[in-house]
MDTraj code that builds the backbone (N, CA, C; nanometers):
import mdtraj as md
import numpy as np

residues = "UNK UNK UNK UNK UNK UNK UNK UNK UNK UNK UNK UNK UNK UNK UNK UNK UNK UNK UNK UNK UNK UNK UNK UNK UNK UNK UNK UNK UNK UNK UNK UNK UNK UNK UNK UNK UNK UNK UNK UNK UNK UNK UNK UNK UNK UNK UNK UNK UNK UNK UNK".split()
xyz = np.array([
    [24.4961, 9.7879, 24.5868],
    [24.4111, 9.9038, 24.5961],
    [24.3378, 9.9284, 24.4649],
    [24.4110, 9.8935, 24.3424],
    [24.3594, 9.9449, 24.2198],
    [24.2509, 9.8533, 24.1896],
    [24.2633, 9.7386, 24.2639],
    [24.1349, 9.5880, 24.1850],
    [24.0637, 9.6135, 24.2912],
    [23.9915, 9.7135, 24.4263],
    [23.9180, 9.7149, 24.5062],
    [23.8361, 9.8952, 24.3970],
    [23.8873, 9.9348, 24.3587],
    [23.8508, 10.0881, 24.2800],
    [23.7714, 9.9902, 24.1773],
    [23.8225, 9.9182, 24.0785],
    [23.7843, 9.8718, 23.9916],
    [23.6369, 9.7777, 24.0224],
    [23.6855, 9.6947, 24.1183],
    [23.5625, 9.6716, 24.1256],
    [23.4557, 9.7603, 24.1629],
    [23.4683, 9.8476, 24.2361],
    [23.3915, 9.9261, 24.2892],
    [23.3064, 10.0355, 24.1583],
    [23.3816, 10.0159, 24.0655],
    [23.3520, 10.1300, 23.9660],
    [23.2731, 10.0018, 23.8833],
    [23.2800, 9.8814, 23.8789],
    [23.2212, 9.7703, 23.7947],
    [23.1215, 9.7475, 23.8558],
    [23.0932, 9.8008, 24.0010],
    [22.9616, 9.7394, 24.0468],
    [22.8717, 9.9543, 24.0437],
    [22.9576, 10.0156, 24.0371],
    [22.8762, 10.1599, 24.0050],
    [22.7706, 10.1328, 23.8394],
    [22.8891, 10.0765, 23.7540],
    [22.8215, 10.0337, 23.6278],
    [22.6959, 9.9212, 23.6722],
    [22.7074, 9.8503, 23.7241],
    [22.6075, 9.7398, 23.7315],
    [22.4878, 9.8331, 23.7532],
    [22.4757, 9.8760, 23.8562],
    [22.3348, 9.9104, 23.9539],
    [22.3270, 10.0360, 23.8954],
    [22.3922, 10.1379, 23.7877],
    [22.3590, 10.2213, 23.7078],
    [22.2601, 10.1646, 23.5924],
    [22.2923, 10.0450, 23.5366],
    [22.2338, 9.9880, 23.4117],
    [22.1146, 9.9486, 23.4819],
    [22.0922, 9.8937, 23.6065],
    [21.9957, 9.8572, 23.6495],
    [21.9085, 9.9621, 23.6695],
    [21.9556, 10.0519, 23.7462],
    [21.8679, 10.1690, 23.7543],
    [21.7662, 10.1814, 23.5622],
    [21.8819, 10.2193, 23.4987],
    [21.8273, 10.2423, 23.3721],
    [21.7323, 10.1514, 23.2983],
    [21.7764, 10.0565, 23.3059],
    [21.6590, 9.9494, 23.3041],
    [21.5124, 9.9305, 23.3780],
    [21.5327, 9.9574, 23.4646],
    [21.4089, 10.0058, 23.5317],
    [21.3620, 10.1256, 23.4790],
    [21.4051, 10.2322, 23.4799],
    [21.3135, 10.3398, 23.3936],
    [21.3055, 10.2984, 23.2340],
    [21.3698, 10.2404, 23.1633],
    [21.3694, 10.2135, 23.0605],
    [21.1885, 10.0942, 23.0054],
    [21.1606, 10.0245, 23.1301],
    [21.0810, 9.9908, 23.1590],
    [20.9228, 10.0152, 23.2276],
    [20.9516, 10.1655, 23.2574],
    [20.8739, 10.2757, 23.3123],
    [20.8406, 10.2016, 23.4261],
    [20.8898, 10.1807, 23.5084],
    [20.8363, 10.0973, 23.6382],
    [20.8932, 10.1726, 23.7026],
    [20.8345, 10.3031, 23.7559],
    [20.9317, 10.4342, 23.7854],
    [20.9272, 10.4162, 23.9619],
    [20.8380, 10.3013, 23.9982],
    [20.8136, 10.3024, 24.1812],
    [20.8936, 10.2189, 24.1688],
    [20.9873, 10.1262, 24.1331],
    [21.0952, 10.0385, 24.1359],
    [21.2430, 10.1109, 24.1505],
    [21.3064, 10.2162, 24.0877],
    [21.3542, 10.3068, 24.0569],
    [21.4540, 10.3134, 24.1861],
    [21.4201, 10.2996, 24.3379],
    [21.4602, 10.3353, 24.4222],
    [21.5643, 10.2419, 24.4918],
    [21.4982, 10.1132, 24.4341],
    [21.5347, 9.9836, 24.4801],
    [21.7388, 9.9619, 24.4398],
    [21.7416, 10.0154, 24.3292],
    [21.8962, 10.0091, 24.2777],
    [21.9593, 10.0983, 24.3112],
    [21.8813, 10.2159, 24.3160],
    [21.9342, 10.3571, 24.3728],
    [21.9892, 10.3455, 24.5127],
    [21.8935, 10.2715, 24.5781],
    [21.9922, 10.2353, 24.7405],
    [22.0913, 10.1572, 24.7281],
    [22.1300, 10.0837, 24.6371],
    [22.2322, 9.9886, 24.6463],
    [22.3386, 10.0852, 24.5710],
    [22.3430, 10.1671, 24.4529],
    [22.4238, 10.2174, 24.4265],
    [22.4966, 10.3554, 24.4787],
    [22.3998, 10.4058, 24.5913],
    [22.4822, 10.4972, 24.6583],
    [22.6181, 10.4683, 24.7532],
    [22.5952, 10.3839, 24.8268],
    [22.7162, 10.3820, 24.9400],
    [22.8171, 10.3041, 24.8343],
    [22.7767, 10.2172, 24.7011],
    [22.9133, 10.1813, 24.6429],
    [23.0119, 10.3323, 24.5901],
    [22.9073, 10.3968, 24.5329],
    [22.9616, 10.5525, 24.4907],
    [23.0095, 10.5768, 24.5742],
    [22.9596, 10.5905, 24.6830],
    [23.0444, 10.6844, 24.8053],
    [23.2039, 10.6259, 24.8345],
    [23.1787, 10.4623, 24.8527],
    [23.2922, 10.3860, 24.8651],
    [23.3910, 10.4259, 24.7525],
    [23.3019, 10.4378, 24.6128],
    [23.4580, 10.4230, 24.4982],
    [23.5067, 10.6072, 24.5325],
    [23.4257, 10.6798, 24.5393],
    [23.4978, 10.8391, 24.5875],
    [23.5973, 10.8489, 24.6858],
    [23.5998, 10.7457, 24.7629],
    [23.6637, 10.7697, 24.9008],
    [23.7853, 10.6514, 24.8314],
    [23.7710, 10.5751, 24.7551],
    [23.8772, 10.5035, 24.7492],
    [23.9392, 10.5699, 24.6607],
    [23.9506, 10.6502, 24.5302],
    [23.9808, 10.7098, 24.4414],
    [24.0330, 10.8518, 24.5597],
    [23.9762, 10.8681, 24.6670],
    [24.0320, 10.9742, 24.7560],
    [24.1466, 10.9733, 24.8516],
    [24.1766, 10.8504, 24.8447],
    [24.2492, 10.7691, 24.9508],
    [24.4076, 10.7838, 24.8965],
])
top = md.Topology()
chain = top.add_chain()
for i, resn in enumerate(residues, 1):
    res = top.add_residue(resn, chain, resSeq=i)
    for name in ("N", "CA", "C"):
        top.add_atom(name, md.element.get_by_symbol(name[0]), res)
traj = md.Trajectory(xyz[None], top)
């Protein structure tokens, strides 16, 4: 259970940096593209950290 959280919190970091990278890059219509990928992992690591 703890190496399915972990990853889950290692891929929240990923597609966070990505996000940031993209604004960091001002390519602010790109922005959305990581943002969809990093919601349902969030949701997943809340619910596993809830579990």
């Amino acid at each position: 259970m703890r190496a399915k959280v972990a990853a889950g919190a290692g891929l929240v970091l990923y597609f966070t940096g990505a996000a940031v990278t993209v604004a960091r890059a001002r390519s602010f219509s790109h922005i959305p593209y990581p943002l969809t990928y990093l919601a349902p992992v969030a949701a997943a690591v809340a619910l596993g950290f809830a579990a």
